[in-house]
N, C-alpha and C positions, 0 to 999 in steps of 0.2 A: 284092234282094240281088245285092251284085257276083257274078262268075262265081270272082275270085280269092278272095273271103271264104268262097262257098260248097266251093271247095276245100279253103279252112284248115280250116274245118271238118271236113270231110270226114279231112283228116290228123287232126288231133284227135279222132276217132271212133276212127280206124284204131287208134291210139298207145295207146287207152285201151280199146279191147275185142278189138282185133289182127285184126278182120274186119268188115266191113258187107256191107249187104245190098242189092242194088240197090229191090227193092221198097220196105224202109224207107226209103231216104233219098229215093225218090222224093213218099213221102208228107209225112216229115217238110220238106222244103225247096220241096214243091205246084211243082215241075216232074216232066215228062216222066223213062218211064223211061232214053230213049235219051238225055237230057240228062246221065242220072247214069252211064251207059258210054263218054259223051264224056270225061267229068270221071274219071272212071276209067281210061281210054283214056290219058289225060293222065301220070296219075298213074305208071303202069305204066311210060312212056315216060322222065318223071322218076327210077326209082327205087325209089319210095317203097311202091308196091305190085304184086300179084303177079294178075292177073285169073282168077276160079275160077266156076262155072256157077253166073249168077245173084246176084255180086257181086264181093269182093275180099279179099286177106289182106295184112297189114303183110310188109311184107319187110324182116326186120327181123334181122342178124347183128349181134354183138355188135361185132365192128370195125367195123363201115361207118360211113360220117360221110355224113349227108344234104344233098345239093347245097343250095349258100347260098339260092337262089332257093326254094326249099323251104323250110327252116328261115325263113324271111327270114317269110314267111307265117304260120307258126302263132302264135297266140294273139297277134297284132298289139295288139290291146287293150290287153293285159298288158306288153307288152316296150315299149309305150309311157308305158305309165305308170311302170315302174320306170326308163325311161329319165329323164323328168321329175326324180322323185326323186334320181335319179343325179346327173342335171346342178347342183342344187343343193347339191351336195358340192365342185363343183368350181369352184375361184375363180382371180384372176388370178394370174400366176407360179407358176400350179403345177408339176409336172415328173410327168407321169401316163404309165402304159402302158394301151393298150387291147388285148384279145385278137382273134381272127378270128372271134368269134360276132356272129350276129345281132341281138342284143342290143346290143352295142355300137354297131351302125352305126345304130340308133333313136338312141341317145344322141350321137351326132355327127352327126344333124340336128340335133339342138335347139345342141348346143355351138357349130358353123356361124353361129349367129343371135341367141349369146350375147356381149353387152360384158362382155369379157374384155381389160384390157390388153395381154396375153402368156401365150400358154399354148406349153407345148412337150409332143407328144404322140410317145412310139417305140409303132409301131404294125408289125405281120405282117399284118395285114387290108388287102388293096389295096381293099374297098367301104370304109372309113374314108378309107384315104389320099385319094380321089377325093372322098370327100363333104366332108373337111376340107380343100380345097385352095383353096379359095376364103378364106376367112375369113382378114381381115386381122391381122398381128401373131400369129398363129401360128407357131408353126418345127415342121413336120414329118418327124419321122426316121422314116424304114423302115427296116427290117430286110433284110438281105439273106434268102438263101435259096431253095430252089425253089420254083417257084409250081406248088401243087394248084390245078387249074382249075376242081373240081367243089367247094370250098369257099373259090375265090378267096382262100388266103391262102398265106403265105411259110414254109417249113417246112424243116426237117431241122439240120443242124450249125454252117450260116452264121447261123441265124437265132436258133440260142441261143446263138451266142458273141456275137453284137451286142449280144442284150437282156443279158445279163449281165456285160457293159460297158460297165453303165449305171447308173444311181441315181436311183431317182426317188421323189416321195412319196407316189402311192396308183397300186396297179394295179387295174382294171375291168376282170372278165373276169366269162363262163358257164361252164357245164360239162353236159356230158350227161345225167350224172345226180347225183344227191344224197341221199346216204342216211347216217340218222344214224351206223349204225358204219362203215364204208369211206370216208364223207367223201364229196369232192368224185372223179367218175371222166367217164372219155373214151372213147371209141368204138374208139382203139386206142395204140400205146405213142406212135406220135410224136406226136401231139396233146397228149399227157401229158407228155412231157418238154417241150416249149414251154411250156406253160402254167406246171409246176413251178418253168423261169427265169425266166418273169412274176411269179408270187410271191417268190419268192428275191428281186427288184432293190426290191422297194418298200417301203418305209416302213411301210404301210397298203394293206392286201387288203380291197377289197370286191367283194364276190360278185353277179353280178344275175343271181338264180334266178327263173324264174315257176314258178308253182305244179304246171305240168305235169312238175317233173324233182323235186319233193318224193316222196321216195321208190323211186325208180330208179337203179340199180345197172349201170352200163357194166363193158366189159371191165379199161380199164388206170384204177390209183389213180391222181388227180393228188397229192392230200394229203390230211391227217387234217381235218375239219373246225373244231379248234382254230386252223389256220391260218388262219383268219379272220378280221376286223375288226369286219366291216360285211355283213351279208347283206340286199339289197333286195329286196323281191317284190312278186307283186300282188295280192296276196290275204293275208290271217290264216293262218298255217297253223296246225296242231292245237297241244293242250297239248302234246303228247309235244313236238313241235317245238321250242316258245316254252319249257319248260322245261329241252330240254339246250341250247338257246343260250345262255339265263341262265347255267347250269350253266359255260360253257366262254366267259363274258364278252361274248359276240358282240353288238353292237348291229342291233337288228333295226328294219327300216322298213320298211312298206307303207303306202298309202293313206291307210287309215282312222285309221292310228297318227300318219299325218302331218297331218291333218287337213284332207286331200281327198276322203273320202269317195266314194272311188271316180272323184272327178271329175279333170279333166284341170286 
């Protein structure tokens, strides 16, 4: 196992039980204990966790937004596969916004390598602007704005008057968390008013959730969950799920719906 997989992991421990233990993971991952205070070590230095005797705690405040190189790492799997999916939504001449999640920037690899006559992409994410700068016959628009360094993207008053001087036909974004009654929410309010101009400009909102923000609740609303389209994920989520999508028209896609069965 890579050193960077056994770290995603590691976050995805954290996320999901808010503490690990150095002994456990030492057995669960058959390295060393000092391996896993490396990796901890790391983590701490990133951010993402807090070191306590004998292992680690989430550092985890409802504002904070987790450094991209972070986020960029969890559930890789997952954000690749609904990346995939994604990409087959999007055809030539289309006029799409992307947001500044990680998820996104899976998806503009693959768009990068996709025959696409013309695509025209307004992007706040400087890891998209960079990974789509290559690919021929694109027209890429940035957003003005100040650049968050610790989530490499374009943010505050320049960057929602651009996007909403704009019109495009599907916006692709994430969101922090996802919870049936609050909707879609963000880590803090200016994440949340960006996003809310991304949906506002387009046509068609589709959502690329993995299954890790299915039911998680951040500090600021972005919107009601109705405002939705198209919600992508990696996995089946529960009845309760698949029924208020029905309920509120969303078209839902994952995997095994698409018939990839988990495969790439």
């Amino acid at each position: 196992m890579l050193i960077a997989e056994r770290r995603s992991l590691i976050i995805q421990e954290l996320r999901e039980n808010k503490k690990v233990v150095v002994s456990e993971l030492s057995r669960k991952f058959d390295v060393s204990e000092e391996t896993i205070r490396r990796d901890l070590d790391r983590l701490a230095e990133e951010g993402v966790a807090v070191k306590g005797y004998g292992g680690a705690v989430l550092k985890e405040q409802l504002g904070m937004e987790l450094p991209f190189n972070v986020r960029y790492k969890m559930n890789p799997e997952g954000k690749m596969h609904i990346a995939g999916l994604a990409a087959s939504r999007i055809m030539s001449g289309d006029y799409i916004l992307l947001d500044a999640s990680s998820t996104t920037v899976y998806l503009s690899r693959i768009l990068v390598n996709k025959s696409l006559d013309k695509l025209t992409v307004i992007t706040n994410s400087v890891e998209n602007t960079v990974t789509l700068a290559p690919a021929p016959g694109f027209e890429i628009v940035v957003t003005g704005g100040t650049l968050n360094q610790q989530t490499m993207s374009l943010m505050g008053a320049k960057a929602i008057e651009s996007i909403t001087g704009h019109h495009v036909d599907k916006a692709l974004l994430s969101c922090n968390g996802l919870d049936i009654e609050r909707g879609l929410t963000e880590g803090n309010d200016e994440v949340a008013r960006v996003k809310q101009a991304i949906i506002g400009a387009a046509d068609k909102v589709i959502l690329l959730a993995d299954s890790n923000k299915f039911g998680r609740s951040s500090f600021s609303r972005v919107c009601e969950l109705e405002k939705v389209d198209t919600l992508i994920t990696d996995t089946k989520p529960s009845d309760e799920w698949a029924e208020k999508l029905t309920e509120f028209n969303i078209e839902l896609i994952y995997p095994e719906i698409a018939g990839l069965d988990g495969q790439e």
